[in-house]
KEKE-3310 file (N, C-alpha, C; in steps of 0.2 Angstrom, whole numbers, plus 5000, padded with zeros to 4 digits):
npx = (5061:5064:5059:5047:5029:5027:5039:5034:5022:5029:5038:5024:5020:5032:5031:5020:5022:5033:5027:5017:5026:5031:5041:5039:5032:5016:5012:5023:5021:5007:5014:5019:5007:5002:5010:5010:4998:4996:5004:4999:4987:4992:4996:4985:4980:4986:4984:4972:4974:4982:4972:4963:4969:4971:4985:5000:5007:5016:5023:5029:5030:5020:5024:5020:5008:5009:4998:4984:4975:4961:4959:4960:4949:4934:4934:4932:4919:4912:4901:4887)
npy = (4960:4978:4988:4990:4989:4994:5002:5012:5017:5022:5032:5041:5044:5053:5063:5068:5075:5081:5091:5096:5103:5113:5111:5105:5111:5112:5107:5100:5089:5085:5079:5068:5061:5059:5048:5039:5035:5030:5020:5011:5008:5001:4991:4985:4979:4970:4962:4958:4950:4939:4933:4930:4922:4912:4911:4912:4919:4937:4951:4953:4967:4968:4959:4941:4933:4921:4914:4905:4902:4903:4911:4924:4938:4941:4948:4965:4973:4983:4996:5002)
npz = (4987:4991:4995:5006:5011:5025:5026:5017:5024:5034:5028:5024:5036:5041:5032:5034:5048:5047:5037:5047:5055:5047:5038:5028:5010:5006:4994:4989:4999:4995:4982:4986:4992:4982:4974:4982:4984:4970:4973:4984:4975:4966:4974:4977:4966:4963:4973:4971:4959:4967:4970:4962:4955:4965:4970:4983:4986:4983:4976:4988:4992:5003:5015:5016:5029:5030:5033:5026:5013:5013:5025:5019:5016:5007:4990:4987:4983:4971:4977:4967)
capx = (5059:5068:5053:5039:5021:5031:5042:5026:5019:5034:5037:5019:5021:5036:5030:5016:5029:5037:5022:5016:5032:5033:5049:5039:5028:5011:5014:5028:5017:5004:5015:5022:5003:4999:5014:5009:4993:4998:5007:4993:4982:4997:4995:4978:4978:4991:4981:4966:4975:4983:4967:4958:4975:4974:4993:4999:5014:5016:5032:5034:5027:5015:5022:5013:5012:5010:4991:4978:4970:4954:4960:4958:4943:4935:4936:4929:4911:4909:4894:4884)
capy = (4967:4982:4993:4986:4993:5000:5007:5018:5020:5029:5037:5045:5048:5058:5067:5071:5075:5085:5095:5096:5106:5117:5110:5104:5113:5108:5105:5093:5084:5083:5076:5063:5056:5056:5044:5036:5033:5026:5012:5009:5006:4995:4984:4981:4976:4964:4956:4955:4945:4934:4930:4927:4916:4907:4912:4915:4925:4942:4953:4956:4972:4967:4953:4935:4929:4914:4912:4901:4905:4901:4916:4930:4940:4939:4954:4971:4975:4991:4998:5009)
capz = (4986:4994:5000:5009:5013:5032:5020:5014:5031:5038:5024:5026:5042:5042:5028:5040:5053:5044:5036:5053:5059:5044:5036:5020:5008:5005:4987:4991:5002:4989:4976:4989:4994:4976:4974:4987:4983:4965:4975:4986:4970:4963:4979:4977:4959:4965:4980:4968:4956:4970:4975:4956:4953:4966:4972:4990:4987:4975:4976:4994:4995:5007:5017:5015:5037:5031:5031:5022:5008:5018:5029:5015:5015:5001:4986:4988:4977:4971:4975:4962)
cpx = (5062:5062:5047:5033:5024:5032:5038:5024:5023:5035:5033:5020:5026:5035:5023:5018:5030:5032:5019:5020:5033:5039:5048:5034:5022:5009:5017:5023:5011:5005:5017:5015:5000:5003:5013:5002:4991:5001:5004:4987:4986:4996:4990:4977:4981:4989:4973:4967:4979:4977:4963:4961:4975:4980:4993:5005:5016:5023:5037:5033:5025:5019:5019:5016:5011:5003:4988:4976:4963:4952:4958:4950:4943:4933:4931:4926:4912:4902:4891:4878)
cpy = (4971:4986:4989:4991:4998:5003:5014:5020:5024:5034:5043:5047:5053:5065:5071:5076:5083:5095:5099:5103:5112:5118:5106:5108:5110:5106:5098:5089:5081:5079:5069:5060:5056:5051:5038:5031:5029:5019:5010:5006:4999:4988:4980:4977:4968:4960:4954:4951:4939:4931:4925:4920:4911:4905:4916:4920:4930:4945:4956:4962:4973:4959:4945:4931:4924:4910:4907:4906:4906:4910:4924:4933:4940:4946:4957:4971:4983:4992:5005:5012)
cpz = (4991:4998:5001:5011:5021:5030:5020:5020:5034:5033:5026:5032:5043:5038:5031:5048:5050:5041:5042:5056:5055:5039:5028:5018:5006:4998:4984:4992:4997:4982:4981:4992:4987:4974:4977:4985:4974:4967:4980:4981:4967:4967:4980:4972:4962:4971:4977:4965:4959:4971:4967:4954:4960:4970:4980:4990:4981:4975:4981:4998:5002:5008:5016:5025:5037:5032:5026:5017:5010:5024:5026:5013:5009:4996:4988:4982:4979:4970:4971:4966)
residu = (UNK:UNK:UNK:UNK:UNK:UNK:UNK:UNK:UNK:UNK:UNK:UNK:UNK:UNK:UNK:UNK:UNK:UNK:UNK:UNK:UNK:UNK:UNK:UNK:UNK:UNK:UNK:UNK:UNK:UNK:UNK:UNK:UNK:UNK:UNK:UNK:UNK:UNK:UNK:UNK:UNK:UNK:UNK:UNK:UNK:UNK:UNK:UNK:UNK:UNK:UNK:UNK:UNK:UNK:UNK:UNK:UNK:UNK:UNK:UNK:UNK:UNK:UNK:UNK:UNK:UNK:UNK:UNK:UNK:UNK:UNK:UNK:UNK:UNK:UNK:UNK:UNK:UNK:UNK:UNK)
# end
């Protein structure tokens, strides 16, 4: 996979940068953390189903360092 989870973290920050500086509008910025935050949701779904399945590697995203399965905390409870 070409974009990585950094990828997204600098991203955000320069768009914070930038925002910061006066050199983007805060519309932009708000369409670029709603983006953002649709592939933050995508990453999750996809580290919940590593987990349900079993699987230690997914598309990259997010690195695998190489860990145990033993290593991964285990699924977040939504509390009502």
């Amino acid at each position: 996979m070409k974009n990585k989870i950094e990828d997204l973290r600098n991203h955000l920050f320069e768009t914070l940068e930038k925002l910061k500086d006066g050199d983007m509008e805060v519309e932009t910025a708000k369409a670029v953390s709603g983006v953002a935050q649709t592939i933050i949701n995508s990453a999750k779904v996809e580290i919940d189903y590593l987990r349900v399945t079993e699987q230690r590697s997914g598309t990259g995203f997010i690195p695998d360092e190489g860990g145990r399965k033993d290593d991964l905390p285990p699924p977040m409870r939504r509390v009502k």
